[in-house]
C-alpha positions in Angstrom: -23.5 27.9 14.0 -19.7 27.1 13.1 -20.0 24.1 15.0 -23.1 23.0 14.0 -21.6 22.9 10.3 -18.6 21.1 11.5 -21.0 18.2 13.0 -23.2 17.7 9.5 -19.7 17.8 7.7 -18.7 15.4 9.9 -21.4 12.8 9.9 -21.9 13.4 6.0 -18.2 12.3 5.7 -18.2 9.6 8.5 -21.5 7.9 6.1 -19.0 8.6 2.8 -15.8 7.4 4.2 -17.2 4.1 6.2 -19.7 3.4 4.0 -18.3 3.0 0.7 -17.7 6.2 -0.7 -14.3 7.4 -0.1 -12.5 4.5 1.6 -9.1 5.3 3.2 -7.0 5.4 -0.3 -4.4 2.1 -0.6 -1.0 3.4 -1.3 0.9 0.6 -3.3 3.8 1.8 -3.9 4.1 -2.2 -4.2 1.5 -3.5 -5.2 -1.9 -3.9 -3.1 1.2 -4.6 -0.8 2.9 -1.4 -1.3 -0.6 1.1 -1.6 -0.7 0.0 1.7 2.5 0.9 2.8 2.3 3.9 1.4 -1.0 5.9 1.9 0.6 9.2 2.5 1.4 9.3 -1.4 -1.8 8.6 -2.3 -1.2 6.2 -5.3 -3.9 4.0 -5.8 -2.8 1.8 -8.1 0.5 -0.7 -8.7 2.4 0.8 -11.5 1.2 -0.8 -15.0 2.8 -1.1 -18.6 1.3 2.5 -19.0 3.2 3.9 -16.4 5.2 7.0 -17.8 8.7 6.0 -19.2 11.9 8.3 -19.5 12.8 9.5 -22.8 15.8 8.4 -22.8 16.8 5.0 -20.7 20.0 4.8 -19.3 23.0 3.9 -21.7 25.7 3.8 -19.2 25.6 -0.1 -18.6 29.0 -1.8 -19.3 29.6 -4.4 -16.8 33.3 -4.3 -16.9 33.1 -4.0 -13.2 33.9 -7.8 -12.1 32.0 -8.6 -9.0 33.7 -11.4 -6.6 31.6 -14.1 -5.6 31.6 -12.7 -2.2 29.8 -9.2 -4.0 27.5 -11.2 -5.9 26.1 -14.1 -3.3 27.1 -12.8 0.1 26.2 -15.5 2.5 24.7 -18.6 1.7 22.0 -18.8 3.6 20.5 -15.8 1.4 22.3 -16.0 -2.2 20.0 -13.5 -3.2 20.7 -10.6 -0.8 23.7 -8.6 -2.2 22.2 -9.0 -5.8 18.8 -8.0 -5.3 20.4 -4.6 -3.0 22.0 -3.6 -6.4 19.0 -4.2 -8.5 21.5 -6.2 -10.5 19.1 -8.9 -12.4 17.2 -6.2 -13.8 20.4 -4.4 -14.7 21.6 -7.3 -17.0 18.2 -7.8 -18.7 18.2 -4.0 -19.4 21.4 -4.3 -20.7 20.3 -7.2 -22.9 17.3 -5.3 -24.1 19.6 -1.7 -24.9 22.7 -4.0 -26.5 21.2 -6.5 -28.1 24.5 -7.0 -29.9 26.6 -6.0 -27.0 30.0 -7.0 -26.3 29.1 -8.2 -22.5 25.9 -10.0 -23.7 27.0 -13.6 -23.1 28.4 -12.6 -19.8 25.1 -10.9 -19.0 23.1 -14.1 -20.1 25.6 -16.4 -18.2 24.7 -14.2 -14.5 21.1 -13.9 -15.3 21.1 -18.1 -15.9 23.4 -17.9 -12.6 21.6 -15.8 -10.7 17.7 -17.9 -11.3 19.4 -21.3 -10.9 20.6 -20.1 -7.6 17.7 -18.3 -6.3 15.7 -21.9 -7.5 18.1 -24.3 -5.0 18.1 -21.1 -2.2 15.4 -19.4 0.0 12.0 -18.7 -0.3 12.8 -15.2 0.4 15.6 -15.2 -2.3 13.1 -16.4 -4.6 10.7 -13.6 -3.5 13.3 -10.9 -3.5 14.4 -11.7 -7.2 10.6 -11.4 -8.3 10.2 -8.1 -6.5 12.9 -7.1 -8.4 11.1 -7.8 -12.0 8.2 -6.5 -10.6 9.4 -3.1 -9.1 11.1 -1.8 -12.3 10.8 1.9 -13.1 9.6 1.1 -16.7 8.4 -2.4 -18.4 8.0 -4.1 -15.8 8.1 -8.0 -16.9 4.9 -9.4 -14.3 5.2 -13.0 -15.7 8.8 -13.4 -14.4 7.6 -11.7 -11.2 4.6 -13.8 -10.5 6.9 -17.2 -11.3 9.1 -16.5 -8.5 6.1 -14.8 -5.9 4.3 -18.3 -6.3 7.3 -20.5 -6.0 8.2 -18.4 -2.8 4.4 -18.2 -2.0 4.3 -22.5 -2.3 7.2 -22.0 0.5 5.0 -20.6 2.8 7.1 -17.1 2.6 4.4 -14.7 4.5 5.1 -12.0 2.4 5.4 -13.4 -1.0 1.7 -14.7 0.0 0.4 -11.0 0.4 2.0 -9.9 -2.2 0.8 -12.9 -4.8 -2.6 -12.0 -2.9 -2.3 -8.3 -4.3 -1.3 -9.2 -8.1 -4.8 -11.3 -7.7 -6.5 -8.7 -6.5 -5.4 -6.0 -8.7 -5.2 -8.0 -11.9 -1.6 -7.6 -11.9 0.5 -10.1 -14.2 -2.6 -12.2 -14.2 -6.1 -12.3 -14.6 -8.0 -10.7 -11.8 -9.2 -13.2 -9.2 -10.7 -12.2 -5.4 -10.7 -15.9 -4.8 -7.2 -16.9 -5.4 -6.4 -13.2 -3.3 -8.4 -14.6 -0.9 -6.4 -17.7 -0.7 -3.3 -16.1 -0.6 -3.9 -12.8 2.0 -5.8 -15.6 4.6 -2.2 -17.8 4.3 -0.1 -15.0 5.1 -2.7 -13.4 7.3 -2.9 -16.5 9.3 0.9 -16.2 9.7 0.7 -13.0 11.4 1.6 -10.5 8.2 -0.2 -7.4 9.5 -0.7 -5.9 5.6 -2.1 -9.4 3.7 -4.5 -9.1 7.6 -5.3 -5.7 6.6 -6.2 -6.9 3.1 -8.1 -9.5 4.0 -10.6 -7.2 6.4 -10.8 -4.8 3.4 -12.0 -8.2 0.8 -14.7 -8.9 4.0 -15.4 -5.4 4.1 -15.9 -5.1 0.5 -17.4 -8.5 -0.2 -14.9 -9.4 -3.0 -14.7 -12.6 -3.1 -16.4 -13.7 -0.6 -20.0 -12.5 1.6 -19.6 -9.2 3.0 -19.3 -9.4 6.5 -18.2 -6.3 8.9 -17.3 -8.2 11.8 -15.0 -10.7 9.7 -13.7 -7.1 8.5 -13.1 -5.1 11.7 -11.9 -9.0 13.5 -8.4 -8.6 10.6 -7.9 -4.9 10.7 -7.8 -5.0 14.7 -5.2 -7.9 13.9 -3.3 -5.8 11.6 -4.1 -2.4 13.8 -2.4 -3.8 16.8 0.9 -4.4 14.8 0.9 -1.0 13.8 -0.5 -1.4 10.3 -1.3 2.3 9.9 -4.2 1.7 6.4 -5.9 -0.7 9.2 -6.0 2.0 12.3 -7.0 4.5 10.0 -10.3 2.7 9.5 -10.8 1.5 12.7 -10.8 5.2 13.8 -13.1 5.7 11.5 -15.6 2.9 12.4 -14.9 4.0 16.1 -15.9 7.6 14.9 -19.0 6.4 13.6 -19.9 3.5 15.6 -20.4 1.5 12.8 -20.5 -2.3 13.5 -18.5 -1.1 17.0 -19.1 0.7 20.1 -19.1 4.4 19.2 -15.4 5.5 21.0 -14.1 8.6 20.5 -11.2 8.1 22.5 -10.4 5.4 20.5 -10.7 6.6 17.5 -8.6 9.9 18.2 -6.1 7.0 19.4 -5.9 4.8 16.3 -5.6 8.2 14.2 -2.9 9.5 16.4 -0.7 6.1 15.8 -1.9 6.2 12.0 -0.8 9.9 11.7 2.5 9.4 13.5 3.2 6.9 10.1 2.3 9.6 7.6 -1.5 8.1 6.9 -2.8 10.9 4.9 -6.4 9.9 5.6 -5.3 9.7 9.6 -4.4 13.3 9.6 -8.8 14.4 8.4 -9.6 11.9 11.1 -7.3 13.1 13.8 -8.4 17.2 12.9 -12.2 16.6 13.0 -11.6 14.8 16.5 -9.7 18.1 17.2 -12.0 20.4 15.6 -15.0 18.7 17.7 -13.6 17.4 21.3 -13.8 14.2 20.3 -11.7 11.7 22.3 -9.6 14.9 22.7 -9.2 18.5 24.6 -11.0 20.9 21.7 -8.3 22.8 19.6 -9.8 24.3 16.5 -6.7 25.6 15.3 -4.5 22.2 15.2 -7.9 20.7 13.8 -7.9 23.1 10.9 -4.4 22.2 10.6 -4.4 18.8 10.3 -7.7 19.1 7.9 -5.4 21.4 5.7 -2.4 19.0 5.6 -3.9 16.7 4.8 -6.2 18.1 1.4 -2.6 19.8 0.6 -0.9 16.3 0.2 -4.3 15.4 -1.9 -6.9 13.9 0.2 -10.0 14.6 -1.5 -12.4 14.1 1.4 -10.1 16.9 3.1 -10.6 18.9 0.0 -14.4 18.1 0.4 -14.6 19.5 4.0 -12.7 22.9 3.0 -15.0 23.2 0.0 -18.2 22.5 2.0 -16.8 24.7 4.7 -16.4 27.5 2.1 -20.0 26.9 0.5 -21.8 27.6 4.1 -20.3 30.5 5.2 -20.8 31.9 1.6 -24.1 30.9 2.3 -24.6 32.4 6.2 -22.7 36.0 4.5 -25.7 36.2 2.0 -28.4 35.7 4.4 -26.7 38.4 6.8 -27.2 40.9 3.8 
């Protein structure tokens, strides 16, 4: 009977996971960019203007510390390295912002000016690394300055400053929201071999933003960005092998993709991986390691995970009361 229940659970989550209810959640921790990295956190979103903000910003800024040239450019070929390490663009313009009447703000002004004109005569990735930095602040983020320098990096042909221009289009972040231009932009980088704008792209065919949905288009880019380790795009495969959706129904393959996925911290991965376990699917039957996983991963706040536990709960409730 147990495993009865554990084979409706599973194909009633299989048909909400694949199918469009409860896709594998994007971390961005970056933006589209950085969901993906970061799955195991289970942010959805790229922090916005609404994001909470500390009470009290830090005060402590007094640039007396004079940086050599050396400190501030480090070598040529990347003028933008040591600078964006330290954060130190955004440092000045917060220091603007707190001391508006400061006695370091001409020297502040005088870097920032010094630090755009050379990141405009350098690299495509200094360019990109000085808008990640206006986009990655903690609080007020400024996405005009950041999307500036991701398109003049993007017009380069700088892979990731693609993906990531292909995300702020996506999400509607700096910009007005736009699947076509993210389109654009994830196919460029995509085409270049950037495992997450490849991973992106699948999940716009898959979707049909932007563009006709089209599952084979979909699974073609996420076993591009699955076979570069992209752990968002093995986590669905596993799931599509699962199901045998729009593929071959491969257990072993799917208890594969979740195993690399899980080794990455893919929160999603780890429900995958302890149903497999849970059923003998693609692997020797251990209920105990399944119920594991399954609990791992509703305690780091997969809801699907939560769903199972609950659902589990609800029919042996259910079998008690028909035994009295």
């Amino acid at each position: 009977m147990a495993r009865l229940i554990l084979i409706t659970i599973l194909l009633f989550l299989c048909n909400n996971v694949i199918l469009g209810q409860s896709k594998p959640k994007r971390d961005s921790s970056k933006d589209f960019r950085t969901e993906m990295k970061n799955s195991n956190k289970n942010v959805t979103s790229e922090p916005n203007k609404n994001t909470f903000k500390p009470a009290v910003k830090k005060k402590n800024r007094n640039l007396q510390h004079q940086h050599t040239q050396e400190e501030f450019w480090g070598d040529q070929d990347d003028v933008f390295h040591d600078v964006c390490y330290a954060g130190t663009i955004v440092d000045y313009e917060d220091y603007l912002n707190d001391y508006p009447n400061g006695k370091y703000v001409d020297q502040a002004k005088a870097r920032i000016n010094e630090i755009e004109l050379s990141a405009e005569q350098g690299s495509a990735e200094s360019k990109y690394r000085i808008g990640r930095c206006y986009y990655d602040k903690k609080w007020d983020p400024n996405y005009q300055k950041a999307i500036y320098w991701f398109k003049k990096a993007a017009d380069q042909g700088y892979a990731e400053a693609q993906s990531t221009l292909g995300s702020c289009y996506y999400e509607g972040h700096g910009l007005s929201q736009d699947y076509q231009q993210a389109i654009y932009w994830f196919k460029k980088a995509a085409e270049q071999g950037h495992a997450e704008a490849q991973f992106a792209l699948g999940l716009c065919y898959y979707e049909g933003h932007g563009l006709s949905q089209d599952c084979q288009q979909a699974i073609y880019w996420f076993k591009k960005a699955a076979d570069q380790g992209e752990k968002d795009a093995q986590t669905f495969l596993g799931f599509f092998y699962l199901e045998g959706k729009s593929v071959p129904q491969d257990y072993e393959q799917a208890a594969l993709l979740f195993k690399k996925a899980v080794a990455q911290r893919q929160v999603k991965a780890q429900l995958g991986l302890g149903l497999c376990y849970l059923l003998g699917y693609g692997v020797s039957e251990d209920v105990q390691r399944g119920w594991y996983l399954i609990r791992k991963a509703a305690d780091e706040g997969d809801e699907d995970a939560q769903a199972i536990l609950n659902r589990v709960n609800e029919e042996r409730a259910k079998n008690i009361n028909k035994e009295k």
